[in-house]
Every structure is written in C-alpha cells, then in structure tokens.
C-alpha positions in Angstrom: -12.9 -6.5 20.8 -10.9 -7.5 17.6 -8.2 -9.7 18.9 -5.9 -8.3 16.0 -7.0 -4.4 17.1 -5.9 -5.9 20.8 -2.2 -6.4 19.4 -2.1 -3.5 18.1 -2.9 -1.6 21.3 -1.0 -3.6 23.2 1.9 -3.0 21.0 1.8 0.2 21.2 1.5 0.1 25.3 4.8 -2.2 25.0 6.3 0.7 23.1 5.8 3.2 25.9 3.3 5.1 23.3 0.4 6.5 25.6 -2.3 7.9 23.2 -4.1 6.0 20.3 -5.7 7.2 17.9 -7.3 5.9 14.6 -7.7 7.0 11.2 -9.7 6.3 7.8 -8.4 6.1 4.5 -12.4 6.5 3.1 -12.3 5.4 -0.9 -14.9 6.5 -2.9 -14.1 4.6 -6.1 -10.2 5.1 -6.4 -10.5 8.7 -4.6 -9.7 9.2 -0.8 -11.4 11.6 1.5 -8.5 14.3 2.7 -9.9 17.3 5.7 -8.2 20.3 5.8 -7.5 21.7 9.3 -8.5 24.9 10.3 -5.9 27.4 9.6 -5.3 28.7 13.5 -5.4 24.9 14.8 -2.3 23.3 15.4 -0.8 22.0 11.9 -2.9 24.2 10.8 -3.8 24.1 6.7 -2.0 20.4 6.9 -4.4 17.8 5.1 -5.5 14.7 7.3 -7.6 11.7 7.2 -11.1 11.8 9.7 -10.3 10.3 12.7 -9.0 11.0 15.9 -8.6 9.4 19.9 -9.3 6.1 21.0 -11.2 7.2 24.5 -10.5 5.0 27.7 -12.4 1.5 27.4 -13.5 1.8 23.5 -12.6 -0.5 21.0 -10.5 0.9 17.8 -14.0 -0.4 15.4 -16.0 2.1 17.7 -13.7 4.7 18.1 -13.2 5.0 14.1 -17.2 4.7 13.7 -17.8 7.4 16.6 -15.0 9.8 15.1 -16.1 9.5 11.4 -19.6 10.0 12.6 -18.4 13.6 15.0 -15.7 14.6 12.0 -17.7 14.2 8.7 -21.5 13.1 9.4 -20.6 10.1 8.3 -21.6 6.3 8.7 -19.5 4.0 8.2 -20.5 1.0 5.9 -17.3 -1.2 6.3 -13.6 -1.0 8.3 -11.2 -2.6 5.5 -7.8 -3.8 5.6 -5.6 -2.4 8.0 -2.9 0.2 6.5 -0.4 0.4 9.5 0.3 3.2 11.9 3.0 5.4 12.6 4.0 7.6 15.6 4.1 11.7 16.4 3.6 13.6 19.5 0.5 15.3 19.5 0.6 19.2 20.4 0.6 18.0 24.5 3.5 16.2 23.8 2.5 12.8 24.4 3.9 9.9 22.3 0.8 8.9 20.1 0.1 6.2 17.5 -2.0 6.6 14.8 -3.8 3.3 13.8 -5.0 3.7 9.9 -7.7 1.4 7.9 -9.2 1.6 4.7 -12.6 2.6 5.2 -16.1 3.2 3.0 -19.2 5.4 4.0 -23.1 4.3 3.5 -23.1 7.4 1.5 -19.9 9.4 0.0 -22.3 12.4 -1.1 -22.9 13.9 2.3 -20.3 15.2 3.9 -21.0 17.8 6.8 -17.5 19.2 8.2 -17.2 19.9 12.2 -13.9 20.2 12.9 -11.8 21.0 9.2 -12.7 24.0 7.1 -12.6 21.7 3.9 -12.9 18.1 2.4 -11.2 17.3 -0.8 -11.8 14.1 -2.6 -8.4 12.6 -4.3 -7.3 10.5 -6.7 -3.5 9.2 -6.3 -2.1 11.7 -9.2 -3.4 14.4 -7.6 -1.8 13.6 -4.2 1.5 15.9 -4.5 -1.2 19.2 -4.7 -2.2 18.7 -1.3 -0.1 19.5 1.8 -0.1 16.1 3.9 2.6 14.7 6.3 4.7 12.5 4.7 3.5 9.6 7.3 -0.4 10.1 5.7 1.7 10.0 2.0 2.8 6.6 2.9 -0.2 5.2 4.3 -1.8 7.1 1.5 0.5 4.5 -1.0 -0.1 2.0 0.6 -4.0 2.2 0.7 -3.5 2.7 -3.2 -2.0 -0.4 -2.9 -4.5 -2.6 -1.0 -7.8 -1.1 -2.0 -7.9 -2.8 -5.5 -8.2 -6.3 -3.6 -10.4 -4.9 -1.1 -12.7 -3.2 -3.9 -12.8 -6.5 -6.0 -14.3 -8.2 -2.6 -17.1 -6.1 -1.9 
C-alpha cells in the first residue's frame, strides 16, 4: 500500500471518521466527468464524482480502480495528484471521509452508467449549471488547479 494513502487513512481513524471512501476527479482534456444520481436515491439529482467505499483490507489505488470500473465501465489509466478530502455522514449516519484524486481513463469515449442515470462531461465555466455539493465545487477548483501540471507531465 501507498505509504502516503496509509496517512491518510490513518488520519482519518485518528479523527474518529469510520467509513472511507474515494473519489475521481477524471479529466478528459480540461473537462471533468460529473454522474448524476438517480432521482429516488438519497441526494437524489445531486451531481457526483465516480467513486465510492474503501472495503475492509483494500488499498485506496484498488478501491478507486474497482469503483471506476463497477460505476462507469471504466479503466483507469493513471491516479494523479491527490485533491484532498472532506467529511459528511453518509445516509446511515456514519462519519465518512471522502478521499479525492485526479484521475484519467484508458478510454474517455465509453462510458457505461450502473448506478447514476447520467454523465455529463464539464469544463470549469460550465460548473455553476450543475447541482454539486459545495465540498465537490472545491475539490472541483482545486483539480482545475493542479491538472495543468499534471497534464504537462504525462
């Protein structure tokens, strides 16, 4: 396991939070991926990033490859820069973290939905038209922010 992913779980731990989950911020060019939940699910019509829990033993790398894989269909190519995390309680009421990293597919193109009824790809102007927490908003900035270095990398 990622020593730095290890801090951050055992951060979280430290902070009494006792569910992790992880999210993508997947940039296709300077557009990110938003799902739209299903409008009877809890939050329902809000606009998310894929991901979802980190499952008893996995590694945050494998839960975010696993989830992106059962969300969207799709594989991921590369985990990026980390964009930080914030805390909610889920619907059970548990204290949860959300663990966020820029992210890119194999393929952008082929996007099968399991779980959302739609997929929206985004550029940053276009943000304030879709309904997202303002916790994704700020992670959303501050992918904005990071993915110009990252992109110049790869």
């Amino acid at each position: 396991m990622n020593s730095f992913h290890d801090t951050l779980i055992r951060g979280a731990l430290a902070d009494g939070v006792g569910r992790h989950v992880v999210a993508a911020v997947v940039m296709d060019a300077d557009r990110v991926l938003l799902l739209r939940r299903k409008k009877d699910d809890f939050l329902g019509e809000l606009y998310e990033l894929p991901g979802g829990a980190v499952e008893s033993g996995e590694s945050i790398d494998a839960a975010l490859r696993r989830e992106l894989e059962e969300e969207i269909g799709g594989e991921l190519a590369e985990i990026g820069d980390f964009v930080g995390s914030f805390d909610y309680r889920a619907k059970s009421g548990i204290l949860t973290r959300q663990f966020t990293f820029v992210a890119r597919l194999v393929s952008s193109s082929m996007i099968t939905l399991t779980e959302h009824d739609m997929f929206v790809w985004a550029a940053q102007e276009e943000l304030p038209q879709f309904n997202v927490s303002s916790e994704v908003r700020n992670q959303l900035r501050a992918a904005w922010g990071i993915s110009s270095n990252w992109r110049q990398k790869n």
